[in-house]
N, C-alpha and C positions, 0 to 999 in steps of 0.2 A: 175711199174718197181721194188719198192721196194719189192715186195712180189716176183718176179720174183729171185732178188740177196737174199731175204733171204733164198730159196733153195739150191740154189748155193753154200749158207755158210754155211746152214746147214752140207749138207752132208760132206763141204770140212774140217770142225769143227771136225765131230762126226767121219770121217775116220782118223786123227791127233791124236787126243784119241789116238782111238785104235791103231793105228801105234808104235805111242810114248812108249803107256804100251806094248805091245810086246816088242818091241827094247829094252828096260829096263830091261824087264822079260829075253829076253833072253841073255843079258850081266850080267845076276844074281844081279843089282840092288834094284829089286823088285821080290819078291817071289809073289807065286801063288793067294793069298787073296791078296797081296799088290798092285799086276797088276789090279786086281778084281776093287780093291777100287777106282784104279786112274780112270778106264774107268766109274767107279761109282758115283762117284763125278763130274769129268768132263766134264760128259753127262747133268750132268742135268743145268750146265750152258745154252744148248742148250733155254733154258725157254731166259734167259735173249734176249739173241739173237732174239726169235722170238717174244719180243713185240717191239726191237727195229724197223723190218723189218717190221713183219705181219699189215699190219694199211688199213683201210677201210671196205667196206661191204662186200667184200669177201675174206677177210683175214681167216676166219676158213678154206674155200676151200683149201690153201695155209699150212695153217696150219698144217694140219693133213697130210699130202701127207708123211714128214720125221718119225713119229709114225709108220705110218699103213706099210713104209716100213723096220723099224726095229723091227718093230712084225715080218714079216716073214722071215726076215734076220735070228735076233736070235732065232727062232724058227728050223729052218735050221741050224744052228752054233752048236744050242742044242743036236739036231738027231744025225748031223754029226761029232760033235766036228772040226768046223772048225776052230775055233779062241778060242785058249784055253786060253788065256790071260782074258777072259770074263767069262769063263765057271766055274763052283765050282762044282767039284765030285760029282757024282753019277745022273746017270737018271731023279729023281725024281727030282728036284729042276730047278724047271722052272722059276725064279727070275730074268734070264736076259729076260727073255717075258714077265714077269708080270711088266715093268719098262714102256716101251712105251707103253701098253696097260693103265695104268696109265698117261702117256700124253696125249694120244689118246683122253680117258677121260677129263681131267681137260683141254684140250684144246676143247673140244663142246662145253662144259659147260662154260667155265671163256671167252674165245675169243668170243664164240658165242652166248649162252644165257643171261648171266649175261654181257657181253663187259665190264667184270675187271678183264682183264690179271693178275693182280698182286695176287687175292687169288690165283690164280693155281699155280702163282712164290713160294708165302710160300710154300706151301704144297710139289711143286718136288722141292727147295732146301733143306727143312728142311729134303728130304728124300736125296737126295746128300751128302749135309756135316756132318748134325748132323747123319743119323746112319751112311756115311760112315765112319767119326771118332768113331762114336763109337766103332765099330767093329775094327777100327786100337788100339786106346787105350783100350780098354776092352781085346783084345789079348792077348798086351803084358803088361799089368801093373794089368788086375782082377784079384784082389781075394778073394772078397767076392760076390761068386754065389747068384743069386737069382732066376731067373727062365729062362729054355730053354737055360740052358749053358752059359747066360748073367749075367753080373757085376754088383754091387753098383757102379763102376768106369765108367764102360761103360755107363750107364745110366744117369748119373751126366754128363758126357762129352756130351750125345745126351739132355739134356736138356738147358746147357748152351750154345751149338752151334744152337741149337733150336729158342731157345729167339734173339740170335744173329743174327742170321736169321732174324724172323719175328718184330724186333725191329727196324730194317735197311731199310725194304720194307715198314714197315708202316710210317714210318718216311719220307720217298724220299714220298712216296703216300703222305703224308698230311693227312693219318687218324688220326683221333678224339682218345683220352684216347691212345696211343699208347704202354705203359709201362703194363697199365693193359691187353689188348688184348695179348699183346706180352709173360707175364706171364699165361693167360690162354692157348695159342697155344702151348708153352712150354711145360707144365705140359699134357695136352691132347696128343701131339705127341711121348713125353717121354712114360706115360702110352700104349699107341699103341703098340709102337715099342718092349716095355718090352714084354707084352703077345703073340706079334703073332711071331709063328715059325720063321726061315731063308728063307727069298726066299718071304714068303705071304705079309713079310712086304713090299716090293717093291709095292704094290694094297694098303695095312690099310693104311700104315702112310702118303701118299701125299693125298688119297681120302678124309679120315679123317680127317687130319690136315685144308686141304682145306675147308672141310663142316663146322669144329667146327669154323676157322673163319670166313666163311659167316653168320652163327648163331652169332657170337660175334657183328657182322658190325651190325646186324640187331636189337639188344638187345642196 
């Protein structure tokens, strides 16, 4: 039954979001990136929710069901611009589909193959909070460019929510050396997210993040 109510709150979560950042957006509280960031952010909460809910041998079943249908939501959203609160200019930037195809992901893998939820938690919050702040304080406070239109501030802000991140989850998990893992995830996610364009990073930075600390766990 638990897996049953975590759909439930999936979707009733992930439609709240986006409600809320409309609403915002269109009482002019929140500009276009600003809308962008909160459904950004507050998505990838979604993670927490499904290891509280998702539990037993068919929990990946359950799992991927809210993924596979916000792939074709926003992929739909994208074409048609249905939900503009989600969408960032111009055609080409398919970032809100590259997000759940990314849970999609790290939920096979982490729920189902490996059965530890919690790499797949770093990697899609570290893509949540750390680049959505980055991209909120890189905006309005960069000014030293370094590549792809991205900050020395920006970057420092996705590193240290980064670490915060993965300091937090290793810590509640009980992993072993937690300071040092949490300093290599840091620094590897920061890295990612510098090089790859807008939009790809929604695919590198959880995929990656997630890989570099299964490699860490296993070192």
């Amino acid at each position: 039954m638990n897996n049953v109510w975590g759909l439930i709150l999936s979707y009733i979560l992930i439609f709240a979001i986006i409600g809320i950042s409309t609403i915002l957006q269109n009482k002019k509280i929140l500009g276009d990136e600003g809308a962008r960031k909160f459904i950004h952010i507050g998505v990838s909460n979604w993670w927490i929710l499904a290891m509280i809910f998702f539990k037993g041998e068919n929990s990946v079943w359950f799992a991927i069901v809210p993924p596979i249908t916000f792939i074709v939501l926003n992929y739909l959203s994208h074409r048609l611009n249905l939900l503009k609160a989600m969408e960032r200019g111009g055609k080409g930037n398919l970032g809100t589909v590259y997000f759940p195809i990314s849970l999609l992901i790290l939920v096979i893998l982490t729920f189902g193959v490996l059965e530890q939820p919690f790499i797949g938690a770093v990697g899609i919050l570290v893509m949540g909070y750390g680049d959505g702040l980055a991209a909120v304080i890189g905006t309005k406070y960069g000014k030293h460019k370094i590549a792809f239109g991205k900050s020395v501030e920006g970057s420092l802000t996705m590193f240290l929510t980064s670490f915060a991140v993965a300091i937090t989850l290793l810590l509640i998990f009980r992993v072993p050396n937690p300071f040092l893992i949490a300093i290599g995830v840091a620094v590897i996610a920061s890295m990612i997210e510098l090089v790859t364009p807008k939009g790809l990073d929604n695919l590198s930075v959880p995929l990656i993040t997630s890989l570099a600390l299964h490699i860490l766990l296993l070192i």
